[in-house]
C-alpha positions as CSV (number, residue, x, y, z in Angstrom):
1,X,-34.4,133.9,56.8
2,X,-34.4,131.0,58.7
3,X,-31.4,129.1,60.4
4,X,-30.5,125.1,60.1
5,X,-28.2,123.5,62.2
6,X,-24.8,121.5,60.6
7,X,-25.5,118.0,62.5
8,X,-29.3,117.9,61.5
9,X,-30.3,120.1,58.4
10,X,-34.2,119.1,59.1
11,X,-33.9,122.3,62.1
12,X,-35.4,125.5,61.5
13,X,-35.3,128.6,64.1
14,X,-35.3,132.2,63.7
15,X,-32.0,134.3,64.3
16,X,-33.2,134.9,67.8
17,X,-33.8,131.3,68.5
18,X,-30.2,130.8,67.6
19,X,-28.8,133.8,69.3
20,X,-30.7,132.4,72.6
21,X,-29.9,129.1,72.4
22,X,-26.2,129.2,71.1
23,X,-26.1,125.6,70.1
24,X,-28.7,122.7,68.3
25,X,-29.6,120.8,71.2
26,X,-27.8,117.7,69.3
27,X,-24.9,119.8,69.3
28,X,-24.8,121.5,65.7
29,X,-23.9,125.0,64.9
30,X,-26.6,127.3,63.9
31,X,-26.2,128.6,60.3
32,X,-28.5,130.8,58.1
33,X,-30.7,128.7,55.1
34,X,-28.8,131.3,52.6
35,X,-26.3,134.0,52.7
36,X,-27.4,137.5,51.7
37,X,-26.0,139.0,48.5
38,X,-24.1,142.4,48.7
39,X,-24.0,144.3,45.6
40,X,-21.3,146.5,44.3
41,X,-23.9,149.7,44.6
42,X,-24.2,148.6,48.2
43,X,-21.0,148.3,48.9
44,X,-20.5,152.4,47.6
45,X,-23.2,153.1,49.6
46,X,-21.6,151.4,53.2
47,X,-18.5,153.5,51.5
48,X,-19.9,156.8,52.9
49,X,-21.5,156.0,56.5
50,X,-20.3,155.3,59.8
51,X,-19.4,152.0,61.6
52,X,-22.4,151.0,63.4
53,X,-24.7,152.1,60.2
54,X,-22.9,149.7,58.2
55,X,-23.1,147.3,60.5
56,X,-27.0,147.8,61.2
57,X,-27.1,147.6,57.2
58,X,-25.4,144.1,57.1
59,X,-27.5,142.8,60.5
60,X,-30.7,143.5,58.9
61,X,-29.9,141.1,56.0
62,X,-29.2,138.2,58.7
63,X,-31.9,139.1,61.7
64,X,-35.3,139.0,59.3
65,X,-37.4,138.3,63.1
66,X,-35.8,141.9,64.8
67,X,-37.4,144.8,63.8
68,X,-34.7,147.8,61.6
69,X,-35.4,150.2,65.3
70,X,-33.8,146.9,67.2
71,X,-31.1,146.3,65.2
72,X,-30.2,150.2,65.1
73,X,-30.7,150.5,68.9
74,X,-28.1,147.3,69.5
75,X,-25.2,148.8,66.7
76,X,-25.5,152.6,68.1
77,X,-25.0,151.3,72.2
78,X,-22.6,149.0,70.8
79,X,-20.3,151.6,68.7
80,X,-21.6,154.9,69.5
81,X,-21.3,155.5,73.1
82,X,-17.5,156.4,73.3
83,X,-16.4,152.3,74.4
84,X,-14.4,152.3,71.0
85,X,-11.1,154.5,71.5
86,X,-11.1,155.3,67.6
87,X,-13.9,156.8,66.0
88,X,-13.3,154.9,62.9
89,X,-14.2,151.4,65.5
90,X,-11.9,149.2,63.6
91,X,-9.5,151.6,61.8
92,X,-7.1,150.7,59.0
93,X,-3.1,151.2,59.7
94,X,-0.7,151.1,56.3
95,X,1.8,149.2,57.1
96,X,3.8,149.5,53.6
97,X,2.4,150.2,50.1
98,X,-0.5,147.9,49.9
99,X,0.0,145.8,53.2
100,X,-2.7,147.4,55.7
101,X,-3.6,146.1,59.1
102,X,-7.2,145.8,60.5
103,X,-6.6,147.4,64.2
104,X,-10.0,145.6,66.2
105,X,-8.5,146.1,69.4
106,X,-9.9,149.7,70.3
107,X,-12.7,148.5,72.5
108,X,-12.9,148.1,76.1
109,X,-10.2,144.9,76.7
110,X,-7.9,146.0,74.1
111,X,-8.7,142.9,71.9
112,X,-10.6,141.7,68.7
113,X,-13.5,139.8,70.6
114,X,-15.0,143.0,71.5
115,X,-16.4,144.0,68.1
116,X,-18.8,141.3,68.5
117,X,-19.1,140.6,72.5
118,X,-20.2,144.5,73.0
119,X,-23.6,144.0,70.4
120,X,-24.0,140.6,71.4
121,X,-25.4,141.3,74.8
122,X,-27.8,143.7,72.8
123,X,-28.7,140.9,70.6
124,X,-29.7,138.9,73.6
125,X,-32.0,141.0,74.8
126,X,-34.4,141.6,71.9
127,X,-33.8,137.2,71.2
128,X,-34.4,136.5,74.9
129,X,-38.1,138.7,74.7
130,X,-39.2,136.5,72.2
131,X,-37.6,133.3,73.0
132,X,-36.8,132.8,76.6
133,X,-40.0,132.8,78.1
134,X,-38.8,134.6,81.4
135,X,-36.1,132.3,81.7
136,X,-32.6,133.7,83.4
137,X,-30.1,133.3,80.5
138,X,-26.8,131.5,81.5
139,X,-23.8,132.7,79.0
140,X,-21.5,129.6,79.6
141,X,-17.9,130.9,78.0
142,X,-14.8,128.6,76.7
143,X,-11.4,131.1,76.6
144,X,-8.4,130.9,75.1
145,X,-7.6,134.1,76.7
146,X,-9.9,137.1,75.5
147,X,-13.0,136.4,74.6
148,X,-13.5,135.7,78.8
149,X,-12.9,139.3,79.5
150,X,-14.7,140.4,76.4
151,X,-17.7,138.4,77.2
152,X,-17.4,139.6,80.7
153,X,-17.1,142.8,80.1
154,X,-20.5,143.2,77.7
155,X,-22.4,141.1,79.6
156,X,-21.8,142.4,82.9
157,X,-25.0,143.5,85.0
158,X,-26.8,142.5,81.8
159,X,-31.2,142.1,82.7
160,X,-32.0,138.8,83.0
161,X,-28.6,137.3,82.5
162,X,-25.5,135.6,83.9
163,X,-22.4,134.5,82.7
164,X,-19.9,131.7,84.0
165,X,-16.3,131.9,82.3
166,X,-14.0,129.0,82.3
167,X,-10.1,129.5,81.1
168,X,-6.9,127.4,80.9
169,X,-5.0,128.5,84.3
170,X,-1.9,128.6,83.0
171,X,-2.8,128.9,79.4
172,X,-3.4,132.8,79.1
173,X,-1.5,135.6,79.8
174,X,-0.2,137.7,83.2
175,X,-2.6,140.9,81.6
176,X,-5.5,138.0,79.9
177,X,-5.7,136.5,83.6
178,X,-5.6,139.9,85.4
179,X,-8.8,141.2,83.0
180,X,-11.0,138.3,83.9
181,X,-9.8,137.9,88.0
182,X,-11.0,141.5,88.8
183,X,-13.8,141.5,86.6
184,X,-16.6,143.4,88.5
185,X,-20.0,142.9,88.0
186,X,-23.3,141.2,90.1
187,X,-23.8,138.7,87.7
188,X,-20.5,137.3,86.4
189,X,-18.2,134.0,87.4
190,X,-15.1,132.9,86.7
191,X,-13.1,129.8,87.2
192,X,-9.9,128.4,86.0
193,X,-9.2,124.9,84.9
194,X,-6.2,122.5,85.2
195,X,-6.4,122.0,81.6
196,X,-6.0,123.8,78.2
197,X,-8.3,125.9,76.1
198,X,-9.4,122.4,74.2
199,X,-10.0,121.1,77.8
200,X,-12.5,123.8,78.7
201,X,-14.4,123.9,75.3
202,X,-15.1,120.4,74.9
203,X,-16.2,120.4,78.8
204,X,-18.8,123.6,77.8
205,X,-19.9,121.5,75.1
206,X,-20.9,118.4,77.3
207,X,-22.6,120.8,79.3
208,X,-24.7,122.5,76.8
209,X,-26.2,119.2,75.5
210,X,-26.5,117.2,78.7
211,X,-30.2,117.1,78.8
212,X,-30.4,116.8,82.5
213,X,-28.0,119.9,83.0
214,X,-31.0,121.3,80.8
215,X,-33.5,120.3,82.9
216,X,-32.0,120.8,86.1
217,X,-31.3,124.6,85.4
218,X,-34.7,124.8,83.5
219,X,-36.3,123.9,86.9
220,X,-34.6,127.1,88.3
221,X,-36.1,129.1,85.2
222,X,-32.7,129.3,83.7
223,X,-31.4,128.5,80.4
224,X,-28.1,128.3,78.7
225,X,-26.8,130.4,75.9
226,X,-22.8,131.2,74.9
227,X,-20.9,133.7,73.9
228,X,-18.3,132.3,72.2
229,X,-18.2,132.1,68.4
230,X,-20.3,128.9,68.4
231,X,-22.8,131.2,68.6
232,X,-24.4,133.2,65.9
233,X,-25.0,135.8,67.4
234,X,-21.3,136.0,68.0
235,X,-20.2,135.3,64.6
236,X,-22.1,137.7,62.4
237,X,-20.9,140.6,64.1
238,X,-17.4,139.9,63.0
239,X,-18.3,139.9,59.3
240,X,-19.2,143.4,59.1
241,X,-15.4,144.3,60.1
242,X,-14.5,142.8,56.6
243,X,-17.0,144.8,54.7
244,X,-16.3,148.6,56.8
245,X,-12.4,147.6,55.8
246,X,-13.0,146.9,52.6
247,X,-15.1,149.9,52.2
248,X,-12.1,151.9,54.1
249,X,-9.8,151.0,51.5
250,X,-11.7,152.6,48.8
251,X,-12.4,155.9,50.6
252,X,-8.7,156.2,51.3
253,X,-8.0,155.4,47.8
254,X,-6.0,152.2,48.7
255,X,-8.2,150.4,46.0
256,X,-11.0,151.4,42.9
257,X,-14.1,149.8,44.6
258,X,-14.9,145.6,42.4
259,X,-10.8,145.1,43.1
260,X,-9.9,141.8,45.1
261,X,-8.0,141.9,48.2
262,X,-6.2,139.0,50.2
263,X,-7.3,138.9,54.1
264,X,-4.8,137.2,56.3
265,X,-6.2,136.0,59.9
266,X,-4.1,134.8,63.1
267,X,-6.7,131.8,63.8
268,X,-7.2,129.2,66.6
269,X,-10.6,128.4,66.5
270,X,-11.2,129.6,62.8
271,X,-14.2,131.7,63.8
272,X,-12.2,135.4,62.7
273,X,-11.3,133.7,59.5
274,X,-14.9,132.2,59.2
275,X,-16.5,135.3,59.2
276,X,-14.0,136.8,56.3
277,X,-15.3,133.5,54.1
278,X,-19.0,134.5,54.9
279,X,-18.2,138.4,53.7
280,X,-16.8,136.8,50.8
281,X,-19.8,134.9,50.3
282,X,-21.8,137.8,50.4
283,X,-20.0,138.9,47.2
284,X,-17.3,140.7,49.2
285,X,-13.9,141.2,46.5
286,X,-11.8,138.5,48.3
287,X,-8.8,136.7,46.6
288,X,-7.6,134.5,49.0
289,X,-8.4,133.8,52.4
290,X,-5.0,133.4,54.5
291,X,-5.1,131.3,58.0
292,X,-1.9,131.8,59.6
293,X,-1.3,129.5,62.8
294,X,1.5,129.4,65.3
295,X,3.3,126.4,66.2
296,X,0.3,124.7,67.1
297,X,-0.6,123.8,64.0
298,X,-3.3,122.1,63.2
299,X,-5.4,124.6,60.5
300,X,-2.5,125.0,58.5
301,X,-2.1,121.3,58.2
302,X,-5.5,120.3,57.8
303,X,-6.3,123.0,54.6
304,X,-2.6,121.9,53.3
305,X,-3.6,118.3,53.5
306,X,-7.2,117.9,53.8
307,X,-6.8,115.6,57.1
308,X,-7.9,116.9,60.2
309,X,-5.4,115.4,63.2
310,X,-5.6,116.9,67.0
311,X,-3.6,114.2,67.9
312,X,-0.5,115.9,68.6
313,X,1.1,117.5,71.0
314,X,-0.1,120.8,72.7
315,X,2.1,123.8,72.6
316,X,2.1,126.6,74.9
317,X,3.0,129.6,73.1
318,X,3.8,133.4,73.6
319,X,0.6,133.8,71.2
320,X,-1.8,132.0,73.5
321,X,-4.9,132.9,72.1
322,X,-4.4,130.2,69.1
323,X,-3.4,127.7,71.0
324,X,-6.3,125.3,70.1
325,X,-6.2,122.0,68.7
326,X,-10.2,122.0,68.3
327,X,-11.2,124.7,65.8
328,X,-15.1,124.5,66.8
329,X,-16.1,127.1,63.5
330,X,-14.3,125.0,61.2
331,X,-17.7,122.9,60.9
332,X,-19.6,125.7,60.1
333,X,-17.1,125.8,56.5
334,X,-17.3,122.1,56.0
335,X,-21.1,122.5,55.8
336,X,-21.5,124.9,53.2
337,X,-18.8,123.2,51.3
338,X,-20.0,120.1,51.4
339,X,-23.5,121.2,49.9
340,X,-24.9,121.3,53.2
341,X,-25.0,117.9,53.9
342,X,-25.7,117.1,57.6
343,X,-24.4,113.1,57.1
344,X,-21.5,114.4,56.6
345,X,-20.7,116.6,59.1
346,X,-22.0,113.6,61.5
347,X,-19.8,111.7,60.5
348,X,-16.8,114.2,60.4
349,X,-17.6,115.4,63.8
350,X,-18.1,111.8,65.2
351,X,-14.8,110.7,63.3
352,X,-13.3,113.8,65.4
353,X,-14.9,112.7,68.4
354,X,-13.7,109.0,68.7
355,X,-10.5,108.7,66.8
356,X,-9.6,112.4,67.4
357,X,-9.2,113.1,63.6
358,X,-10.7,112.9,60.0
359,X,-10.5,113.4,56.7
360,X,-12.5,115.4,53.9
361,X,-13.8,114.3,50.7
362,X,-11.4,114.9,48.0
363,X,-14.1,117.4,46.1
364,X,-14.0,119.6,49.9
365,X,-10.2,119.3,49.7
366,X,-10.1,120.8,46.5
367,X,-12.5,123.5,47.6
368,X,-10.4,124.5,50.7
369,X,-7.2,124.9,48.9
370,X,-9.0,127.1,46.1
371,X,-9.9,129.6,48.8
372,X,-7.5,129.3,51.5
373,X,-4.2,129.8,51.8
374,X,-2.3,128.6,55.2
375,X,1.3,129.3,57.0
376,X,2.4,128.9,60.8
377,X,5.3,130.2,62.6
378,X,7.1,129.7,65.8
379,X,7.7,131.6,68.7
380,X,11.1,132.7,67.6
381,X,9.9,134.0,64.3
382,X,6.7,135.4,66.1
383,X,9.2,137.6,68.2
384,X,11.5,138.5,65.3
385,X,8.6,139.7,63.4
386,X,7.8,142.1,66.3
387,X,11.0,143.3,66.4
388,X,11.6,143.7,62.4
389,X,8.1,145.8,62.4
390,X,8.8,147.8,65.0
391,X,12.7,148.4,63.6
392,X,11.6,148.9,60.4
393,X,8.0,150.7,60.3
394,X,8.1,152.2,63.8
395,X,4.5,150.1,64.8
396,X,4.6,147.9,67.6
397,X,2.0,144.9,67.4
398,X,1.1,142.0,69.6
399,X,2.0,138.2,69.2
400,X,-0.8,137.2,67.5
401,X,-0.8,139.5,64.7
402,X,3.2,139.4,64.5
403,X,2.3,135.4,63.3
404,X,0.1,137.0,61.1
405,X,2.2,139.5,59.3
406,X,4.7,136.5,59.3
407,X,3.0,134.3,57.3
408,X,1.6,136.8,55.2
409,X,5.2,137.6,54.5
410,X,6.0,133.8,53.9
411,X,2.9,133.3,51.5
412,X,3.9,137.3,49.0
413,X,7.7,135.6,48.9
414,X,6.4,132.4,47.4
415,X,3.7,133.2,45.2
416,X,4.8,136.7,44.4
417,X,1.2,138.0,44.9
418,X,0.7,141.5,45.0
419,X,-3.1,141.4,45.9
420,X,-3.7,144.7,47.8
421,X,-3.6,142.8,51.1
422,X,-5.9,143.4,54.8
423,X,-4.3,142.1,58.0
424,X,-6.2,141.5,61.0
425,X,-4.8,142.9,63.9
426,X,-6.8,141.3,66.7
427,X,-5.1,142.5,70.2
428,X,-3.0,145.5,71.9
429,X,0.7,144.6,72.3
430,X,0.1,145.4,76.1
431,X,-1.8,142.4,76.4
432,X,1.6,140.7,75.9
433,X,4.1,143.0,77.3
434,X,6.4,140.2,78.9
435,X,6.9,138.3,75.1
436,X,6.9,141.7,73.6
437,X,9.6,143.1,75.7
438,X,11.4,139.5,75.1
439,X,10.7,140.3,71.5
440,X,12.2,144.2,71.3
441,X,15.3,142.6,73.8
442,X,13.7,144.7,76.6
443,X,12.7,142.1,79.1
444,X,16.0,140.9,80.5
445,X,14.9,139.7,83.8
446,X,13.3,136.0,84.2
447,X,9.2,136.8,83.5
448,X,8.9,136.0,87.2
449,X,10.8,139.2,88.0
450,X,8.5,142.2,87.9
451,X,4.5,142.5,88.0
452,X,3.3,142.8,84.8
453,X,2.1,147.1,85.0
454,X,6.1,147.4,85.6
455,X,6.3,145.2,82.3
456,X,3.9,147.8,80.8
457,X,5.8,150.5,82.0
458,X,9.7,149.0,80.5
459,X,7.6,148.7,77.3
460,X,6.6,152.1,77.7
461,X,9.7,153.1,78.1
462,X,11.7,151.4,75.3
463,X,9.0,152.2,72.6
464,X,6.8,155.3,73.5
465,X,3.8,153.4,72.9
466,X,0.4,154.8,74.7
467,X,-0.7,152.1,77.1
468,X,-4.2,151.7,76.8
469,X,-6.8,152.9,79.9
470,X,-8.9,150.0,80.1
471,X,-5.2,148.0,80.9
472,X,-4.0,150.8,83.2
473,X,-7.1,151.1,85.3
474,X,-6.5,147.1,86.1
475,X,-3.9,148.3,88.8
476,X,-4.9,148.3,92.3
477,X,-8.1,146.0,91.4
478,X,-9.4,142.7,93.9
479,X,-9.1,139.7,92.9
480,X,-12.6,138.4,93.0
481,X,-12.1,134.7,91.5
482,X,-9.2,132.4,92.2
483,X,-11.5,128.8,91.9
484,X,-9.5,126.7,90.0
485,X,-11.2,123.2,88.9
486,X,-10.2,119.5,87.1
487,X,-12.0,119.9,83.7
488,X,-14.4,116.8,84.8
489,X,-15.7,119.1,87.5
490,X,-16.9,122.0,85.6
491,X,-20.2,120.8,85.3
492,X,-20.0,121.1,89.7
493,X,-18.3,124.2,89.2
494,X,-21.3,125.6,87.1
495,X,-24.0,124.6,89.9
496,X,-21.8,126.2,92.8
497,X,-21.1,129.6,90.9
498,X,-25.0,129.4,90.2
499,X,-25.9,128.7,93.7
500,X,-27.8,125.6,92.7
501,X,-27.8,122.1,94.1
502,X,-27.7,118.8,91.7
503,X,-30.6,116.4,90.8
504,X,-30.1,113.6,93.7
């Protein structure tokens, strides 16, 4: 198997090439020439193994240049060294009769990004052998909030590697911020930017594909790679959660293995919700895909209508990680359903770039809206959805997958679709106390009031919930980065934190 990128269809590189290099030098997404089959005797099989086997099982159909010892070595140090808090990795919580959430926040920061960002460094090391000629590899990281620590976190001390994380400054959360501040680690950055998540991706872009960024950092013997979902390597990690669930709800007898299932996904940048259409793909038994946005909107509108507008205004919201208005994966989905035509995407992405929308063929249009299903909600309905599930079922969940579970609820009420039904769950709710407390009517001082482990603590209090280690051990930590930067200085910011000058 060999990988093309979506802006030029005429590249070819092996899955370590794109794991290395993140991003086609012309600023395409890496995608695989074919997606692997999964039968229904292979899906009985994953039934009765473990997390990380099923996951090696799934890698091996995408990684053809890595060796079936590599690939086993990477799943076992990512899922069977006690980082996971569940045993089951990503376990499966009934909510109500046939309405079952997807918990993927039992690694080490308590969020979703960590099923994939605790292989991925694994991943780098067997792609770097073969591709990076030596080279120091430079993970350059776009947040909305938790892929920062995530990244962080996996990469940290990594051989051969260091890793430079840019977030919105006052577009995360008290706890998000906290995480990535007191990271520790030799090899690991961190700066803020006056700016929003958008702000900060499209500035990583720019700097992956300046070509005399490239050549300034080659000089040093370094070489860029990313760990956000624009990279492969990122991305196909998060398709084996769909598969082990999937293969969850037959062994609990929640459904007789061929029957369809809805996924619902909380989605900014669409790369969750991607990786859910690739399972599919695969031959997966998925019924509808479900993108649920909150109030900024721009998914929900664009597989409603077909038009793709970020010009809009920018919402800060108390579900921060999907507050996006550039959904970088969705061109990875416009590729495959527009027959993989590169033109297209050119245009599309250049159509994005300059008038800061576009619009799909009416043939992709139709596609979309046979697969996808799409909802938002605001922050009011966000927090009375946390307090209705917690009322009513006794399970306290986070912001983000509160505006899932709403528009879920939004999308059974109007179609009447009974589809046994898979919600991705993709943080702690102690990530969020302040909005959860709000939420449960528990926070009645101003958010200013009150550190956020005595935030932790009232929730604690009012619910019984376990706070989770990795959150509790923040307390007491340093501070190590407090840089804050303009979003046209990040490509200065990424030669200080590197300790390297500029070309003069």
């Amino acid at each position: 198997m060999m990988y093309n990128s979506t802006r030029d269809s005429s590249v070819r590189v092996t899955a370590s090439q794109a794991i290395a290099q993140g991003i086609s030098k012309e600023g395409g997404l890496f995608v695989p020439d074919a997606i692997p089959s999964l039968t229904a005797d292979e899906i009985k099989m994953l039934t009765g193994i473990r997390y990380s086997s099923r996951a090696a099982y799934i890698l091996s159909k995408y990684l053809k240049d890595f060796t079936c010892e590599e690939i086993e070595e990477c799943t076992r140090l990512a899922y069977d060294t006690g980082r996971f808090r569940s045993f089951a990795v990503a376990p499966l919580h009934e909510l109500y009769s046939g309405v079952n959430l997807l918990e993927l926040w039992h690694g080490p920061t308590c969020a979703f990004k960590d099923m994939a960002l605790q292989i991925l460094p694994h991943l780098m090391r067997f792609s770097a052998r073969r591709t990076a000629d030596g080279k120091t590899i430079i993970i350059l990281v776009a947040t909305s909030g938790d892929t920062g620590k995530a990244a962080l976190e996996g990469f940290r001390d990594a051989e051969n590697t260091r890793i430079l994380v840019f977030y919105p400054e006052e577009g995360v959360s008290p706890m998000q911020k906290l995480q990535m501040i007191t990271q520790e680690g030799n090899n690991v950055a961190v700066c803020g930017i006056r700016g929003n998540f958008d702000d900060a991706q499209t500035g990583v872009k720019a700097i992956f594909t300046h070509p005399g960024i490239a050549k300034r950092l080659e000089s040093n013997g370094m070489m860029f790679s990313s760990a956000n979902s624009i990279n492969w390597g990122r991305l196909l990690p998060q398709i084996v959660y769909y598969i082990s669930a999937y293969c969850d709800m037959i062994s609990s007898d929640k459904i007789n293995a061929g029957e369809p299932v809805n996924v619902v996904v909380p989605t900014g940048n669409f790369g969750n919700i991607l990786a859910a259409f690739y399972a599919r793909e695969m031959g997966l038994p998925i019924a509808r895909l479900i993108c649920a946005s909150n109030r900024n909107r721009v998914l929900t509108d664009f597989i409603n209508t077909g038009v793709y507008d970020k010009n809009r205004s920018f919402h800060t919201t108390t579900s921060p990680s999907m507050d996006i208005l550039i959904s970088s994966n969705l061109e990875r989905l416009l590729y495959a359903l527009s027959g993989r035509s590169d033109t297209e995407i050119r245009l599309l992405m250049n159509d994005l770039k300059t008038k800061g929308s576009y619009t799909v063929s009416d043939e992709t249009a139709a596609r979309i809206k046979e697969l996808f299903r799409a909802g938002w909600c605001g922050d009011q309905q966000t927090a009375d959805t946390i307090k209705n599930v917690f009322q009513k079922y006794g399970y306290l969940c986070d912001t983000h997958t509160a505006v899932a579970i709403n528009v879920y609820e939004q999308y059974r009420d109007i179609s009447r679709d009974d589809t046994p039904t898979i919600i991705v769950s993709t943080a702690n709710p102690y990530k969020f106390s302040a909005s959860v407390l709000d939420a449960l009517g528990g926070n009645h001082a101003d958010h200013s009031n009150g550190d956020e482990f005595e935030k932790m603590d009232k929730l604690q209090r009012l619910t019984g919930a376990v706070i989770p280690e990795p959150l509790v051990s923040i307390k007491g930590k340093d501070s190590r980065f407090m840089d804050i930067c303009n979003p046209a200085d990040m490509e200065q910011a990424v030669f200080e934190m590197l300790h390297i000058g500029r070309d003069r």
